[in-house]
N, C-alpha and C positions, 0 to 999 in steps of 0.2 A: 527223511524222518529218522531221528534217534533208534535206534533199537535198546530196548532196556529187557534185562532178562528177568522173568519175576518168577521167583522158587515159591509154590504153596498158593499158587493165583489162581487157582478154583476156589480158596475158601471166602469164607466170610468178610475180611478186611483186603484180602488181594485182591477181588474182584472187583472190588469198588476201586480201590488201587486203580486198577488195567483200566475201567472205565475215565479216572480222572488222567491218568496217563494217556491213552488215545485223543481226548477231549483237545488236553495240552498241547497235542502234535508229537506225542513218541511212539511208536511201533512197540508196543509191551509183548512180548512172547512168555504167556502162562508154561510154565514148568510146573507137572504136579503129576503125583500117580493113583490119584483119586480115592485117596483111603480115607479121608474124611471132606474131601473138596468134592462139588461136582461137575458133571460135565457140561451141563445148563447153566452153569454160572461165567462158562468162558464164551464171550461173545465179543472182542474187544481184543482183536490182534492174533497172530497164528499162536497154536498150543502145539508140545511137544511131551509124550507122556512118559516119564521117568520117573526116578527114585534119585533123591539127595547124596545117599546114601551109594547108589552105584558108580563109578568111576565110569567105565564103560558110558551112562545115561549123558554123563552130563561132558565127558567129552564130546560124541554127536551132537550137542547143543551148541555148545561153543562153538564148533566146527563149522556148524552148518551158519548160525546166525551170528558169529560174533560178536555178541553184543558192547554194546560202549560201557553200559553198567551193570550190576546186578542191586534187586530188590528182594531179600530174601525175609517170605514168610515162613517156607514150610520147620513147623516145628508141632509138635504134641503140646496141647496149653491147659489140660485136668490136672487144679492143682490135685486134687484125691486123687484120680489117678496116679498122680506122678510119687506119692508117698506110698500108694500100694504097689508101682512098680515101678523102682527108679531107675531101674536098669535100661526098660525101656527109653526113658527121657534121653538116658546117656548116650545108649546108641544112636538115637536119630538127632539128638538136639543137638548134642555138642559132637559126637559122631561126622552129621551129616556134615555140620557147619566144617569140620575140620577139611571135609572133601571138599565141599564149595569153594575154602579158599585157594585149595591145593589148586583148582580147576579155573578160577579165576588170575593164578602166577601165575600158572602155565599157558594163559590164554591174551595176556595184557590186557585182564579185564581189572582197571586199575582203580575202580569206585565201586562201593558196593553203600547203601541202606539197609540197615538191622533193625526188624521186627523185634525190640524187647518189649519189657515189662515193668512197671511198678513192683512184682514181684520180688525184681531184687533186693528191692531195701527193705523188705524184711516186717520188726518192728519198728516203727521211725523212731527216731528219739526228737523229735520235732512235728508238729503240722503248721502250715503247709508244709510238704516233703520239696526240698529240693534238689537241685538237679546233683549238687556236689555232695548231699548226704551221704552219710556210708551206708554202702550195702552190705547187710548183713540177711543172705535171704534164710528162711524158715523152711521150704520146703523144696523138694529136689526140682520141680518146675523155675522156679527164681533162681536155682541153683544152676540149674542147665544155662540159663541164659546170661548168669555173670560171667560166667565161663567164655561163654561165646565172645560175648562184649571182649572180657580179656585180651582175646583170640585174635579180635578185630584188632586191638594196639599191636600187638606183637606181631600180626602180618604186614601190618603200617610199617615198622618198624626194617622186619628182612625183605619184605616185597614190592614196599611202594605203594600199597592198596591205602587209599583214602576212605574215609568212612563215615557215616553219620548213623550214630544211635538214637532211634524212638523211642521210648520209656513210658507209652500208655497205658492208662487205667482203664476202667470197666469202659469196651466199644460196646454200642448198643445202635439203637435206630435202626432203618433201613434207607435204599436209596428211595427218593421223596419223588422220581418219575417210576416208580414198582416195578422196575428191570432188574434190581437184585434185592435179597433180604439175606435174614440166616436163617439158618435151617443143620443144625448141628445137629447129628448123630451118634450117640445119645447127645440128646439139650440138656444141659448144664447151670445155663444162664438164666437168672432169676427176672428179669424182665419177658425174654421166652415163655419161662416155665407162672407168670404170672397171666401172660395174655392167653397162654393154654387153657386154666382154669376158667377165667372169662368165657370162653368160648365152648366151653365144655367138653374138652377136648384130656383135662385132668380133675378127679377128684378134688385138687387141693394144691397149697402150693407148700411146700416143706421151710421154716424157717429155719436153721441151722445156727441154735445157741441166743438167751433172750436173756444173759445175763452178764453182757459187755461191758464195761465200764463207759459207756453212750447214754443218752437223753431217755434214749426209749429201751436198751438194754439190747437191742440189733445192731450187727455188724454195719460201719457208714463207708459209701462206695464213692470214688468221683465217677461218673458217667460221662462220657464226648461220645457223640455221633460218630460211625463210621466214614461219615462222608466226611467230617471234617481230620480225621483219621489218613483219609485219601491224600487230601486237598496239602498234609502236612509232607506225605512222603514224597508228591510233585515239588513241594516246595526244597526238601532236602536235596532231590537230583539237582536242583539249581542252583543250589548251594554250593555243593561237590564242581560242577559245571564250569563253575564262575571260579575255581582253582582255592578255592576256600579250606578253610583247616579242619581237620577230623574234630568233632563234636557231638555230643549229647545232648539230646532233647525229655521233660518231661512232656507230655502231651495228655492234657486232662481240662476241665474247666473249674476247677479251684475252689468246686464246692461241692459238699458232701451233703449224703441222702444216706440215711438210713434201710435197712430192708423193710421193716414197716411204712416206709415214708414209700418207698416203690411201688408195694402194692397198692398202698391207698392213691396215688397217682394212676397207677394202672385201673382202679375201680371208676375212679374220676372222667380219664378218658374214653373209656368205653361204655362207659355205663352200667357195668355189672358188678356183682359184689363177688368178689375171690376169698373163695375157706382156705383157711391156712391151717397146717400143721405145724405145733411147738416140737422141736425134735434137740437133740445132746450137739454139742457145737462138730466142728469137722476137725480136725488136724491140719496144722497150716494153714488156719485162717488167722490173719489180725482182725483187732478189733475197727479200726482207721485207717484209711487209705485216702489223704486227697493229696490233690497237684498244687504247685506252684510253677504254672507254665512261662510266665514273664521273660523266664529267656529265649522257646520260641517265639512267641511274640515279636519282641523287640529284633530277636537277630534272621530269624527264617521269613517273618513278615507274617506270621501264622495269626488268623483270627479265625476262630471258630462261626458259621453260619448259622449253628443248630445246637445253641448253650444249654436252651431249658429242656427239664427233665418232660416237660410235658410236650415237647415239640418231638424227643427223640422217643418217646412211647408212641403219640401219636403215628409217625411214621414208620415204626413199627407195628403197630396196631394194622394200619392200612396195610400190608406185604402179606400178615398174618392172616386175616379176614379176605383179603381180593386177591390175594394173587399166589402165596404158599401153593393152595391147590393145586394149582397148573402145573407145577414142579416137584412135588414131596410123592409122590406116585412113582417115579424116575431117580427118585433120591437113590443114591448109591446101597447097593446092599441092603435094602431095608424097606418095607414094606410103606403106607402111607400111616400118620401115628393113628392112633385108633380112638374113639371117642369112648370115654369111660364114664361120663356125668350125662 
């Protein structure tokens, strides 16, 4: 079995990761130091508990499991946070990444998959956004990871490291047998913080700016399942595998929702009606963001399982409601969330 190294495979999109990697027949080894991952979510191959960031960490890693490839998630991804503190970003984002690579020359770990973002392109000057758009990002999170990407050519270039970039938009959903979900610390994410209210678990759910130049005056998001999120980064180690050329991927399903269209999908799904708060826009938000994935498609073989916005609540909804509990009690540093309604 493969050993693949996965940096940030406690969190939200890694874990699903490790899961569809194990699935595939690779040995995934979670790397993570639990500052927003947990430890419940690593169930799917040995874990190894470091920092990106430490030289020391991630030599023992190498050392010990030499892996064939690396999968690197761990990054900070608040775009607000990342404008109230961008320094942060820089040490870990682009920081950490620069140690990763260091640690993957020095190890003949000669394939790596990069966890980016939509973020980086910024304001599009086109929708669908494609893959060859310029990046132009708006906020030091987008910023961190052009950076990186950059990083990724130029160690291609003096090391040899082959690479493939993800470029996903808004991951949502949960996994659909209720072995993982998200569960972010603080939650962030407007599908989360939509099913909270539902559940009564928040007051309200905060709309951030109703004067976009959009249909309904709200920010429009592309949404893809996490799983199908997964199902794409198996698909890139095979790509890399099969002696294939360093590439870019967007990874989105090519249409756009509204934040008003979310929640009233989220009221739809569950049954309950969600109060919203009108609130001043955030810094660093565009008003548009969808994919034109057509080149994973066509070249990684990537079709999405879980397109519709009502399949990826739904399945969220279900982790939320039946099975959150079992796990957010043990959530990392933080108590279980508290019901406020």
């Amino acid at each position: 079995m493969r050993t693949i190294l996965v940096t940030g495979g406690a969190g939200f999109v890694g874990s699903h990761t490790c899961k569809a990697l194990a699935r595939a027949g690779f040995t995934p080894v979670t790397f993570d130091n639990f500052e927003r991952g947990h430890r419940w979510a690593v169930r799917w191959g040995p874990f190894e508990e470091g920092d990106i960031r430490s030289e020391n960490d991630l030599q023992r890693v190498f050392q010990k499991w030499r892996p064939e490839m690396a999968v690197h998630f761990a990054a900070y991804a608040y775009v607000g946070e990342s404008v109230a503190d961008p320094i942060k970003y820089y040490d870990n984002n682009i920081g950490g990444t620069a140690k990763l690579l260091a640690a993957c020359a020095a190890h003949d770990c000669k394939k790596i998959v990069f966890s980016s973002s939509c973020a980086t392109f910024g304001l599009p000057a086109r929708l669908p956004i494609q893959d060859d758009d310029d990046q132009r990002p708006i906020n030091p999170y987008g910023y961190s990871k052009l950076v990186a990407e950059r990083m990724l050519r130029d160690a291609e270039t003096a090391h040899d490291i082959g690479h493939v970039v993800l470029r996903y938009f808004n991951a949502s959903g949960a996994d659909p047998d209720g072995e993982l979900g998200e569960l972010h610390l603080p939650e962030s994410h407007l599908i989360p913080l939509a099913l909270f209210a539902a559940m009564g678990r928040r007051p309200s759910v905060k709309i951030f700016g109703c004067d976009y130049s959009t249909p309904d005056g709200t920010c429009i998001r592309d949404y893809v399942h996490v799983c199908d999120l997964a199902d794409a980064h198996v698909a890139a180690i095979n790509w890399l595998a099969a002696g294939k050329a360093s590439e870019a991927f967007n990874l989105g399903n090519g249409q756009g929702f509204s934040v008003s269209e979310v929640v009233r999908t989220c009221e739809q799904v569950t049954g309950h009606s969600i109060p919203t708060e009108m609130c001043p826009r955030r810094p660093g938000d565009p008003p548009v963001l969808v994919s034109d994935s057509m080149k994973a498609r066509t070249n990684l073989g990537w079709t999405p399982r879980f397109p519709g916005l009502d399949q990826q609540v739904g399945h969220a909804w279900k982790w939320f409601r039946d099975e959150m509990p079992k796990f957010e009690s043990s959530a990392n540093n933080a108590p279980a969330i508290a019901v406020s309604r």
